[in-house]
N, C-alpha and C positions, 0 to 999 in steps of 0.2 A: 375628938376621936375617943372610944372606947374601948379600951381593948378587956377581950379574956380567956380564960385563964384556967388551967387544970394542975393538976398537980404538976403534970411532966414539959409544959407549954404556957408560950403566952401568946396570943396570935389575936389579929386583925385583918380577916379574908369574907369579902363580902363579892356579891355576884346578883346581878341585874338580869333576870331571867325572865324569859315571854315565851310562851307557848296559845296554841290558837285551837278552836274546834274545828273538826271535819268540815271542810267543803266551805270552811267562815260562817256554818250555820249561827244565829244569834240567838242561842237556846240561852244563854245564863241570865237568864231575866225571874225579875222576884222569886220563888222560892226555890228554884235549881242555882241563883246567883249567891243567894244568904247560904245554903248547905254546903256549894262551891268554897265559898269563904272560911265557915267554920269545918268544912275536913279539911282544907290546906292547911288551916291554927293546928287542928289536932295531929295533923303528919308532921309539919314544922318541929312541935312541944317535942313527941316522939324521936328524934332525932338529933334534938340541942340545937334546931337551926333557930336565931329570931330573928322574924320577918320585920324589918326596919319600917316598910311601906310594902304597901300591895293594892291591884285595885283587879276588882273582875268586871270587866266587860261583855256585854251581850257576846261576842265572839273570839274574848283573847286572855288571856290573864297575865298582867305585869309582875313581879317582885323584887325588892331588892330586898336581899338575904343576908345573914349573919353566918357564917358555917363554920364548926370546926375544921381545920385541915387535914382532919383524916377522910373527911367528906368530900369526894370528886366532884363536879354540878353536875355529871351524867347518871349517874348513882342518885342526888338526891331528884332531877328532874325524874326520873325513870320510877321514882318513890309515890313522887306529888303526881303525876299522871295518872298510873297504873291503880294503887290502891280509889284516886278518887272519881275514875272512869267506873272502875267497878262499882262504887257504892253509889251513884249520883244515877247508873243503869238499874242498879236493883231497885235504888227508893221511888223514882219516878218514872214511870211504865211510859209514857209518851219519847223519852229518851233510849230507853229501849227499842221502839219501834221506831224512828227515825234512825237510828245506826244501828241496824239490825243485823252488822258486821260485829260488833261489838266493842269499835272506836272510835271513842267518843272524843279523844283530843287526835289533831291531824299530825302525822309523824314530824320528828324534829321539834327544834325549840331556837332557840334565841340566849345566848349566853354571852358575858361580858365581866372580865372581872372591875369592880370599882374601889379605889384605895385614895390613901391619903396625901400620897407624895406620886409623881409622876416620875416615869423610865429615868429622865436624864437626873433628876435628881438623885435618886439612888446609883445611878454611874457614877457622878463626881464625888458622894459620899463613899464610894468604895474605892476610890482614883485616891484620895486624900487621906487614906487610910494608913498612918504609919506604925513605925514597930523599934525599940530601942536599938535594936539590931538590926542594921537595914540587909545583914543575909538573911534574915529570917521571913523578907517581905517575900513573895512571890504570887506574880498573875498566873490566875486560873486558865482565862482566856488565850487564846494564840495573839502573838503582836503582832499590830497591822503591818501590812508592807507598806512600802515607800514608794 
């Protein structure tokens, strides 16, 4: 695991994100696939995400992401869509005229966050959390009932 790190921060928040083209069409093929690839790198750079793995498919695009956490997935999917709908319609005209609506990815996406340690491990590491002073300890949580 890698983590990083800004001045005010140190964080490890990664996100496994799919989104698909209109209708499932299987447009990302040769040179609409390689431009697909390099505007995601260039919106990714733009924004201090890095893209750990990624694969374009004739009809879907996978990644698993790096993000800072001031970066929402909705924000950054809403980035990687938008800006590369628009550029992928202007450079190739046959794209254009098959989403002649002007969208080129099908609405929605696919999000998932992926980490290091799973739910209950971070439960019991925060269950075993002591304090020299045990008035000082207090749960956040409501306590279960019996």
């Amino acid at each position: 695991m890698e983590y990083r790190q800004n001045s005010h921060g140190v964080w490890d928040v990664k996100y496994h994100v799919i989104w698909v083209t209109k209708y499932r069409y299987k447009v990302l093929r040769g040179d609409v696939a390689e431009r697909t690839r390099d505007l995601l790198r260039q919106i990714c750079q733009g924004r201090e995400v890095v893209i750990v793995q990624g694969a374009v498919s004739p009809d879907h695009v996978h990644m698993l992401v790096s993000v800072p956490p001031q970066l929402a997935p909705a924000k950054l999917v809403q980035y990687m869509k938008g800006r590369s709908s628009r550029m992928l319609q202007a450079e190739f005209p046959q794209l254009k005229k098959r989403y002649w609506g002007q969208h080129l990815w099908a609405r929605g996406y696919f999000c998932a966050s992926v980490g290091a340690v799973d739910e209950e491990t971070v439960k019991r590491y925060i269950e075993t959390q002591k304090w020299e002073d045990p008035g000082e300890n207090f749960k956040i949580t409501a306590p279960s009932e019996p």
